[in-house]
mmCIF file of the N, C-alpha and C atoms, coordinates in Angstrom:
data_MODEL
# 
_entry.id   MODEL 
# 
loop_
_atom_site.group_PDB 
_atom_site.id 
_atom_site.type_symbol 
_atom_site.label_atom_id 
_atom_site.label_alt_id 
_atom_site.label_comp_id 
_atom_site.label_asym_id 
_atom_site.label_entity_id 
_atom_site.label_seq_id 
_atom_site.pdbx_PDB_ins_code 
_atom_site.Cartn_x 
_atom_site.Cartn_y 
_atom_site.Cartn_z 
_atom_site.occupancy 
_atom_site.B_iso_or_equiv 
_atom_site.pdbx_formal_charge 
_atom_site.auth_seq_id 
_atom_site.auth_comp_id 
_atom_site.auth_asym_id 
_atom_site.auth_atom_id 
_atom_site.pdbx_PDB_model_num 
ATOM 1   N N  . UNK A 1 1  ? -14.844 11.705 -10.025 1.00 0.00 ? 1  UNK A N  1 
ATOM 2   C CA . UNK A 1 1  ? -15.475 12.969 -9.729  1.00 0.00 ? 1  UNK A CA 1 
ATOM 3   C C  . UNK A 1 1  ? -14.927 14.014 -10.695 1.00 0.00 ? 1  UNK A C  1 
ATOM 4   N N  . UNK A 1 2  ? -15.580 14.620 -11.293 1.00 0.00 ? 2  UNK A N  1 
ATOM 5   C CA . UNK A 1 2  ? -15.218 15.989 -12.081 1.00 0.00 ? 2  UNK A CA 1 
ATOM 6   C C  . UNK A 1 2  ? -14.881 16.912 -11.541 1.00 0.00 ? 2  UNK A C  1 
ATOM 7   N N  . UNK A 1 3  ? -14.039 17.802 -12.580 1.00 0.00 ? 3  UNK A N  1 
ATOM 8   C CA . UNK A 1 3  ? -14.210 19.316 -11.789 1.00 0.00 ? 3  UNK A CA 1 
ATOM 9   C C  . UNK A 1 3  ? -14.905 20.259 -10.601 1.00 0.00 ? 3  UNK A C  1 
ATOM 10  N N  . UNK A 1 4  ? -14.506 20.852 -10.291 1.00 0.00 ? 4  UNK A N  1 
ATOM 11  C CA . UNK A 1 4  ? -15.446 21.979 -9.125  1.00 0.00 ? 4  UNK A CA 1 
ATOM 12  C C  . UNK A 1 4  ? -16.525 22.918 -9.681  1.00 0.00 ? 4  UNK A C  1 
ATOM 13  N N  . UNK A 1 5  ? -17.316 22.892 -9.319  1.00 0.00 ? 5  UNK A N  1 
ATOM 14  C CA . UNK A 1 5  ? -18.354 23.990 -10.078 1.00 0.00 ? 5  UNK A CA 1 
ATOM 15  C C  . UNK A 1 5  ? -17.619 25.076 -9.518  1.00 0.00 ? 5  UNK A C  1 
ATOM 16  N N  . UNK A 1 6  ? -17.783 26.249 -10.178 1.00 0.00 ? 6  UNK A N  1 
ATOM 17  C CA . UNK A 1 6  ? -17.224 27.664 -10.200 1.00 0.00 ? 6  UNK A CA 1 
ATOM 18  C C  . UNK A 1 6  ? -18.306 28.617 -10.817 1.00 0.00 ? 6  UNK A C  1 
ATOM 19  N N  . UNK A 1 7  ? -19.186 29.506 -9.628  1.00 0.00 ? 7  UNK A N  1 
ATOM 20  C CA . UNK A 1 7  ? -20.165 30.816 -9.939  1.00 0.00 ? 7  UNK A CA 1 
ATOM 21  C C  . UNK A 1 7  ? -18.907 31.441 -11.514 1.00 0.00 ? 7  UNK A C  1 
ATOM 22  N N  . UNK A 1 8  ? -20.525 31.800 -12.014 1.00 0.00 ? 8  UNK A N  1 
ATOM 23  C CA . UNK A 1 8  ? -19.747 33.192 -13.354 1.00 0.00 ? 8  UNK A CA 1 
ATOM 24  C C  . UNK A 1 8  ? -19.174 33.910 -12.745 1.00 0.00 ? 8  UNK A C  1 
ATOM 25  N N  . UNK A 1 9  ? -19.486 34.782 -11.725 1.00 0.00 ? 9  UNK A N  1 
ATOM 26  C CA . UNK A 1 9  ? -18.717 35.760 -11.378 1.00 0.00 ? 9  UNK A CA 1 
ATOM 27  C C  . UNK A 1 9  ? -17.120 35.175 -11.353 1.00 0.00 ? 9  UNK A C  1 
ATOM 28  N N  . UNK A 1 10 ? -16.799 34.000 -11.163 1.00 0.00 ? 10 UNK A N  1 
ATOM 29  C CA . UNK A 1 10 ? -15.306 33.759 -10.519 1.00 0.00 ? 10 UNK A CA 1 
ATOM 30  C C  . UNK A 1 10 ? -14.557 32.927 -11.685 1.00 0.00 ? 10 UNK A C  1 
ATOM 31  N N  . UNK A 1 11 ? -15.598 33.199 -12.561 1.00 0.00 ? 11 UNK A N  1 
ATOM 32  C CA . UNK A 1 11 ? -15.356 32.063 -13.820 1.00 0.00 ? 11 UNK A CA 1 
ATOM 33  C C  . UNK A 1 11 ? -14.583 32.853 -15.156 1.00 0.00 ? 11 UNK A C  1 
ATOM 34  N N  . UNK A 1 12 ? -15.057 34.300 -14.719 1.00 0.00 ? 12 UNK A N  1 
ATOM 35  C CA . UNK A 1 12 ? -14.323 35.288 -15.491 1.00 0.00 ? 12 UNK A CA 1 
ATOM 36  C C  . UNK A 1 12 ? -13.067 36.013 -15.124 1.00 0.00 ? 12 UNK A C  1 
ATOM 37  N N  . UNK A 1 13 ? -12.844 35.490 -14.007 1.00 0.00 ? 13 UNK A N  1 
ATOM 38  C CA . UNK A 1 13 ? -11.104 35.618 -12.993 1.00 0.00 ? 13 UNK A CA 1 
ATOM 39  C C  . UNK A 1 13 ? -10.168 34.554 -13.148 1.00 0.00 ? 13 UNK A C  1 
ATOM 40  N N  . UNK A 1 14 ? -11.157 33.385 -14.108 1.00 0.00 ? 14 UNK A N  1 
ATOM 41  C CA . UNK A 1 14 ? -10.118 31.878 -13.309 1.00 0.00 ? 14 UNK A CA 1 
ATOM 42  C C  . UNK A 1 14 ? -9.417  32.365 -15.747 1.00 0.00 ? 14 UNK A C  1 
ATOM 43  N N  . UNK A 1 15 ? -8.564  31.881 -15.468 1.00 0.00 ? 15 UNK A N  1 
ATOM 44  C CA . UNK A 1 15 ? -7.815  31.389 -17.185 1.00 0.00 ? 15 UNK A CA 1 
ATOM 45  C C  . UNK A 1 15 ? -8.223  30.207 -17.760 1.00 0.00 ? 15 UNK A C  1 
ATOM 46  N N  . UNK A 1 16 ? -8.892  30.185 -18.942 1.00 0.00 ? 16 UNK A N  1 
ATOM 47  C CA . UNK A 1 16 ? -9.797  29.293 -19.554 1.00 0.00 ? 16 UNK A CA 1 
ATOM 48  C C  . UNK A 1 16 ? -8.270  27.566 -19.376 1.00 0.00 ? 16 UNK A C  1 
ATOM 49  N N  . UNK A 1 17 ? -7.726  28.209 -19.097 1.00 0.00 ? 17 UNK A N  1 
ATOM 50  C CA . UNK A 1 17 ? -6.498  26.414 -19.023 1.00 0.00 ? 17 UNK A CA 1 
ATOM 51  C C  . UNK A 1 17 ? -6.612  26.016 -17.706 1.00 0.00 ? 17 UNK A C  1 
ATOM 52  N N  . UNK A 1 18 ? -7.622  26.570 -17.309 1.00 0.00 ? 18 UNK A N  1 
ATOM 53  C CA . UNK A 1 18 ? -7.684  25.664 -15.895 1.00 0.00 ? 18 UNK A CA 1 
ATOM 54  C C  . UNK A 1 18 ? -8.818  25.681 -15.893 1.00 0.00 ? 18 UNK A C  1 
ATOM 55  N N  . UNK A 1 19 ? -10.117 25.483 -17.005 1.00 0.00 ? 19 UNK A N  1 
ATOM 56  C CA . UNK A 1 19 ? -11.216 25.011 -17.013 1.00 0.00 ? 19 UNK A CA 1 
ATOM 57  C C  . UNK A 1 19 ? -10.977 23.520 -17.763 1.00 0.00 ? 19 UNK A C  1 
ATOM 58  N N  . UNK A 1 20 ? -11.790 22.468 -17.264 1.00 0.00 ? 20 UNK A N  1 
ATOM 59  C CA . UNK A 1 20 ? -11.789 21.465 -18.103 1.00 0.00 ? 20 UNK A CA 1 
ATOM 60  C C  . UNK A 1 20 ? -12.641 21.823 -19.490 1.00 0.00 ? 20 UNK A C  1 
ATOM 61  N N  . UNK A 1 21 ? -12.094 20.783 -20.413 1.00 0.00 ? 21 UNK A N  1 
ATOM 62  C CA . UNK A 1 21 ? -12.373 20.287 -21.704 1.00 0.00 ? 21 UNK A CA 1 
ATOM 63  C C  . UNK A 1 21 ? -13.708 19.626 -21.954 1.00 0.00 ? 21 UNK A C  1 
ATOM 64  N N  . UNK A 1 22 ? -13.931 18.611 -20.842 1.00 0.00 ? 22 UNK A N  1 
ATOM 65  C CA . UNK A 1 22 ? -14.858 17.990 -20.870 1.00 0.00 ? 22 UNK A CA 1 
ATOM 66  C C  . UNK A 1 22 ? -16.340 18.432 -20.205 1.00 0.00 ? 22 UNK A C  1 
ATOM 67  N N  . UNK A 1 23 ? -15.993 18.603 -18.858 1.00 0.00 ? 23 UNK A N  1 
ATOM 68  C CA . UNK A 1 23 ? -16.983 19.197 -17.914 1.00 0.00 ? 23 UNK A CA 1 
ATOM 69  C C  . UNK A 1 23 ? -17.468 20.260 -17.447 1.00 0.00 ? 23 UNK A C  1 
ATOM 70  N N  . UNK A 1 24 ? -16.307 21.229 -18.150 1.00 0.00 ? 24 UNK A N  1 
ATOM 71  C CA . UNK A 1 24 ? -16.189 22.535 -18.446 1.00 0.00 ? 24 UNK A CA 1 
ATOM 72  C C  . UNK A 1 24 ? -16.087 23.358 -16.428 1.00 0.00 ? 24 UNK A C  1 
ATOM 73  N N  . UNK A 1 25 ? -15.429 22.545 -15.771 1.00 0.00 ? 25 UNK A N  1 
ATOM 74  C CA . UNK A 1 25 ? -15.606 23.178 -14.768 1.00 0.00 ? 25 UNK A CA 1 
ATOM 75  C C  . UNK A 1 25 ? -13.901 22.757 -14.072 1.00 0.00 ? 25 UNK A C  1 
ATOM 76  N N  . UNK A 1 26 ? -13.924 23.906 -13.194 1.00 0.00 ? 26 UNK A N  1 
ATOM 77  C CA . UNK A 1 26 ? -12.139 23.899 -12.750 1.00 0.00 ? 26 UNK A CA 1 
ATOM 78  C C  . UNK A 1 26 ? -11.395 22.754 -12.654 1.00 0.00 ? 26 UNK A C  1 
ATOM 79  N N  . UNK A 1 27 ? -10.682 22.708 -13.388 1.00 0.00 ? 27 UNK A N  1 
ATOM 80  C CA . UNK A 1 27 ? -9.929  20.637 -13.367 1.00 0.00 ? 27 UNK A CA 1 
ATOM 81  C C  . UNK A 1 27 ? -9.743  20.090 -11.790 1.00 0.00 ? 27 UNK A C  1 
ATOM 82  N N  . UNK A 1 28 ? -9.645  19.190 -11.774 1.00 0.00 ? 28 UNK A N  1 
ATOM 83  C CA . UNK A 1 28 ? -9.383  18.348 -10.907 1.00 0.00 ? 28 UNK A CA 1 
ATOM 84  C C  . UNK A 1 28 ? -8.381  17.048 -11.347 1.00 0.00 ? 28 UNK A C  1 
ATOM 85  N N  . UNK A 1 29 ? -7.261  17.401 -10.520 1.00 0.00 ? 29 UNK A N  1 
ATOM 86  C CA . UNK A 1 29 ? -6.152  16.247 -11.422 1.00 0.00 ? 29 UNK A CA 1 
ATOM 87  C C  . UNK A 1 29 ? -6.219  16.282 -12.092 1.00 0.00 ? 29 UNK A C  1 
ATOM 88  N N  . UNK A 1 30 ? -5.804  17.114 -13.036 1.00 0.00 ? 30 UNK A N  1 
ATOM 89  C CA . UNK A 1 30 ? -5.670  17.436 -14.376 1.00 0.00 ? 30 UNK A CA 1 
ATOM 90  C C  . UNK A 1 30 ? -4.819  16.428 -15.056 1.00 0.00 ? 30 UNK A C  1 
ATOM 91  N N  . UNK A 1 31 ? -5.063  16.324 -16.463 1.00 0.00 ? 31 UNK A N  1 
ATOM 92  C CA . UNK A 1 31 ? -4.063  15.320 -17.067 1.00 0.00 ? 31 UNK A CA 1 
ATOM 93  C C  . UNK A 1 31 ? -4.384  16.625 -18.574 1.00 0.00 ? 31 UNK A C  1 
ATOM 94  N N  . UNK A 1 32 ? -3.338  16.392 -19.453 1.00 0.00 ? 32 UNK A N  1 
ATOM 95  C CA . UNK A 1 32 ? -3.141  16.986 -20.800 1.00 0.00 ? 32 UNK A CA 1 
ATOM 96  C C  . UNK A 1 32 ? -3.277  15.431 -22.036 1.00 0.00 ? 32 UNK A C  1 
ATOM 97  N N  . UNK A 1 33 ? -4.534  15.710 -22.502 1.00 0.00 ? 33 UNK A N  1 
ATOM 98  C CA . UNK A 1 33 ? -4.436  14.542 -23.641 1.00 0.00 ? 33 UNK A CA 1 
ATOM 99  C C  . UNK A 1 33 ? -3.348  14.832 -24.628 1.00 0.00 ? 33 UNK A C  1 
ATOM 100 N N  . UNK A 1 34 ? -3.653  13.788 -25.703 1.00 0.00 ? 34 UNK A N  1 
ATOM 101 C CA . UNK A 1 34 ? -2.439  13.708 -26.409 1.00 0.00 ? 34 UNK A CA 1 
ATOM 102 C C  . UNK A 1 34 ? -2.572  14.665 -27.528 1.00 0.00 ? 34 UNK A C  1 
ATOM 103 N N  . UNK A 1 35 ? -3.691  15.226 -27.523 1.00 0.00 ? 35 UNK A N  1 
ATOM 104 C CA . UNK A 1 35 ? -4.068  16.574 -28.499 1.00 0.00 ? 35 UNK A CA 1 
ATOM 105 C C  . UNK A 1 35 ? -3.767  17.955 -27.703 1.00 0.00 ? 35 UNK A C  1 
ATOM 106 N N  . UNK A 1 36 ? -3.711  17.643 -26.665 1.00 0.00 ? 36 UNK A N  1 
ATOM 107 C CA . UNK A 1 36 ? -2.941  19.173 -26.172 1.00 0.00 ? 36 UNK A CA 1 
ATOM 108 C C  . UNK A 1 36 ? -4.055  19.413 -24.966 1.00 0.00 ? 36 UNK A C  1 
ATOM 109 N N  . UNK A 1 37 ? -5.454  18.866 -24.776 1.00 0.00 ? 37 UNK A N  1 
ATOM 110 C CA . UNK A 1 37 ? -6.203  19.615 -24.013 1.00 0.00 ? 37 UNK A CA 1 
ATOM 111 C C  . UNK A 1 37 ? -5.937  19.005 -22.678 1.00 0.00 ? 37 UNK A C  1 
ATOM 112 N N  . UNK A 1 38 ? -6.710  19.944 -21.734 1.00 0.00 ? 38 UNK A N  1 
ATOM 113 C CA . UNK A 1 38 ? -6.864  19.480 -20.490 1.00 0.00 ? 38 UNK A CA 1 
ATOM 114 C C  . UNK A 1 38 ? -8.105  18.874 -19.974 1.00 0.00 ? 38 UNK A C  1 
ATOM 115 N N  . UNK A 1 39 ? -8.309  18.210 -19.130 1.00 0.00 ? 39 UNK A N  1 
ATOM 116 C CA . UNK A 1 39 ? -9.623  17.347 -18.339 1.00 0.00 ? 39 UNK A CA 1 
ATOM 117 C C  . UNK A 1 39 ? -8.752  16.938 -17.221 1.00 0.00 ? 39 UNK A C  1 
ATOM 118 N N  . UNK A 1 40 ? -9.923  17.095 -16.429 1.00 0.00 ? 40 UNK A N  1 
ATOM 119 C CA . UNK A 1 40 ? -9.389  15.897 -14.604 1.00 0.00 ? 40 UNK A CA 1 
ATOM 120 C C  . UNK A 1 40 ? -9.730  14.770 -14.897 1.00 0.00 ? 40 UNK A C  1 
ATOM 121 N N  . UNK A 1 41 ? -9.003  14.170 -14.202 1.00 0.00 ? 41 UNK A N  1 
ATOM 122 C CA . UNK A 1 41 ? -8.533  12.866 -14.267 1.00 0.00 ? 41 UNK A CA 1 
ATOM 123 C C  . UNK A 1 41 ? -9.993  12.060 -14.674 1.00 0.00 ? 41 UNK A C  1 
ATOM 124 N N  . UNK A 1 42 ? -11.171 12.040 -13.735 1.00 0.00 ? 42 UNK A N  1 
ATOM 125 C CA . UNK A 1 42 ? -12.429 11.432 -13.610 1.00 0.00 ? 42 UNK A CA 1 
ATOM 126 C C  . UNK A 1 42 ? -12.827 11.635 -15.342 1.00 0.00 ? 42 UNK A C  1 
ATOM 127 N N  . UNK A 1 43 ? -12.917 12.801 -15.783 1.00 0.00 ? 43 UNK A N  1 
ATOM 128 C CA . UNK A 1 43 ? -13.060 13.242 -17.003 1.00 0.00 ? 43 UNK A CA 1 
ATOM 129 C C  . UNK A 1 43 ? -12.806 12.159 -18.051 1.00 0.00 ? 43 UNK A C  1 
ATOM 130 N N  . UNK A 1 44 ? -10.938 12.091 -18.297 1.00 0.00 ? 44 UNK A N  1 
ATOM 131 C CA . UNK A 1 44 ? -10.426 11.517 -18.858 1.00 0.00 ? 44 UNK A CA 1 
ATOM 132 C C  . UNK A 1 44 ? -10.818 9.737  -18.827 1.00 0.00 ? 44 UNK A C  1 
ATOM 133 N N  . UNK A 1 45 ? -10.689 9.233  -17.221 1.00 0.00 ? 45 UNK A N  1 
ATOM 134 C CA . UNK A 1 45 ? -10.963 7.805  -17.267 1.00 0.00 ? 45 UNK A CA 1 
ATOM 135 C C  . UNK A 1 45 ? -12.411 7.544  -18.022 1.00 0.00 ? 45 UNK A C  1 
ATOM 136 N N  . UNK A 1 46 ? -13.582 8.490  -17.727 1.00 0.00 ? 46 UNK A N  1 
ATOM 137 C CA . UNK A 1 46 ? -14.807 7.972  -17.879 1.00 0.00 ? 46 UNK A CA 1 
ATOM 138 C C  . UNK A 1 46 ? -15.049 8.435  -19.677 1.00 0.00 ? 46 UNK A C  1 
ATOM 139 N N  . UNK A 1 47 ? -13.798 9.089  -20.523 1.00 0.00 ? 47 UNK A N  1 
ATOM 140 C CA . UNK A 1 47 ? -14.253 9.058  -21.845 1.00 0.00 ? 47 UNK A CA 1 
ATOM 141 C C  . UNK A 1 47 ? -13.513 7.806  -22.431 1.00 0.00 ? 47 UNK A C  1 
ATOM 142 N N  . UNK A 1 48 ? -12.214 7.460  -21.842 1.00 0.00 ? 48 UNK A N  1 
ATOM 143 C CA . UNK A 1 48 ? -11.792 5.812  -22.051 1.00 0.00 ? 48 UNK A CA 1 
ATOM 144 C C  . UNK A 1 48 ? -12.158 4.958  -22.290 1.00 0.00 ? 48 UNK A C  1 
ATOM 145 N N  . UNK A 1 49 ? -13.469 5.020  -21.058 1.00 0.00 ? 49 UNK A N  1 
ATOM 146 C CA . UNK A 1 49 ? -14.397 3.667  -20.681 1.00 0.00 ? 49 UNK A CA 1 
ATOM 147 C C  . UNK A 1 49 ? -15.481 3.790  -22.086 1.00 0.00 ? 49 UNK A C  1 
ATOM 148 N N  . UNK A 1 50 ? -15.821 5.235  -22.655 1.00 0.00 ? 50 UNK A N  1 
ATOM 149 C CA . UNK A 1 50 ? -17.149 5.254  -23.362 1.00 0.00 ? 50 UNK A CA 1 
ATOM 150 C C  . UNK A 1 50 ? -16.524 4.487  -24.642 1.00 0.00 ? 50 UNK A C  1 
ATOM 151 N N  . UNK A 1 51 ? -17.590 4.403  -25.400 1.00 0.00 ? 51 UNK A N  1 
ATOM 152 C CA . UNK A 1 51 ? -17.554 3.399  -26.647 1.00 0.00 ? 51 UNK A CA 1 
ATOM 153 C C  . UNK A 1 51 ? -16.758 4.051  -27.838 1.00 0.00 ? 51 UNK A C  1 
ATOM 154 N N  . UNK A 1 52 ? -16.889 5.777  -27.337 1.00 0.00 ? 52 UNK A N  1 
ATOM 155 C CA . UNK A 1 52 ? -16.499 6.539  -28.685 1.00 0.00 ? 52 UNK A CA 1 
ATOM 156 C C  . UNK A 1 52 ? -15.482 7.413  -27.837 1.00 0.00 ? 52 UNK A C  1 
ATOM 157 N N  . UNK A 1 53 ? -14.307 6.852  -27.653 1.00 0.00 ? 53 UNK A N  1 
ATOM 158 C CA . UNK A 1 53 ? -13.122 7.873  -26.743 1.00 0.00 ? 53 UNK A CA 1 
ATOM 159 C C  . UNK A 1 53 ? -12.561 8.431  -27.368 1.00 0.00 ? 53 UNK A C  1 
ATOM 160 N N  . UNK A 1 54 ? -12.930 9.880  -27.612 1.00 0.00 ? 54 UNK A N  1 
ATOM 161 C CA . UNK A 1 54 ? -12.809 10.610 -28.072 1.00 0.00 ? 54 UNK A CA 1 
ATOM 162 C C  . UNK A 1 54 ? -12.424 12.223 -27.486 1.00 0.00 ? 54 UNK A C  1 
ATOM 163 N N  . UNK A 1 55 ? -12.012 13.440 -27.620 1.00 0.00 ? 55 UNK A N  1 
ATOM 164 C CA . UNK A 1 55 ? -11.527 14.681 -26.849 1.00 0.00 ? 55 UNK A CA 1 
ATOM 165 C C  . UNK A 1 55 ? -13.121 15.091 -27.315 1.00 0.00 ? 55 UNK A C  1 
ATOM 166 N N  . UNK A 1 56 ? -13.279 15.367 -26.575 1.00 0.00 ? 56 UNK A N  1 
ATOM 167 C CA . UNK A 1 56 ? -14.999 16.345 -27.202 1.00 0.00 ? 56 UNK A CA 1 
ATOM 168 C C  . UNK A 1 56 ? -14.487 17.559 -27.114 1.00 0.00 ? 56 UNK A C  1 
ATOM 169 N N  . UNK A 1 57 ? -13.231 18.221 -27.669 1.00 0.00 ? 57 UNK A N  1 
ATOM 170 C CA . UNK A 1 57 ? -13.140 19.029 -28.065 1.00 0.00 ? 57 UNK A CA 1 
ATOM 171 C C  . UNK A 1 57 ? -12.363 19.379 -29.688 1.00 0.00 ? 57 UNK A C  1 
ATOM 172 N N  . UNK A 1 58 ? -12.263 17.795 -30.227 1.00 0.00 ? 58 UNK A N  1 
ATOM 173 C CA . UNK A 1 58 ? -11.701 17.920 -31.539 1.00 0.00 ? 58 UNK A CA 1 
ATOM 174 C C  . UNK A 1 58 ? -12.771 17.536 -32.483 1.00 0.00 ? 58 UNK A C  1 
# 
């Protein structure tokens, strides 16, 4: 499961390091890849599994 959805209004209160990397929505079990970013956990396992595991943010 990914992140929490979070309205704009509350999205401009929360600190972009506690948005995910991947799903772009409030982490959930967060983990820190080995490039520095953050994703929840679900995030992280299901770019593992893909063919091209990769940070979709580098």
């Amino acid at each position: 499961m990914p992140g929490t959805r979070i309205v704009d209004e509350d999205r401009k209160k929360i600190d972009k390091k506690f948005i995910c990397t991947s799903c772009d929505m409030l982490l959930c079990m967060p983990m820190q890849t080995q490039c520095g970013h953050l994703m929840c956990f679900a995030c992280v396992q299901a770019l593992l599994e893909s063919s091209n595991p990769r940070c979709p943010a580098d």
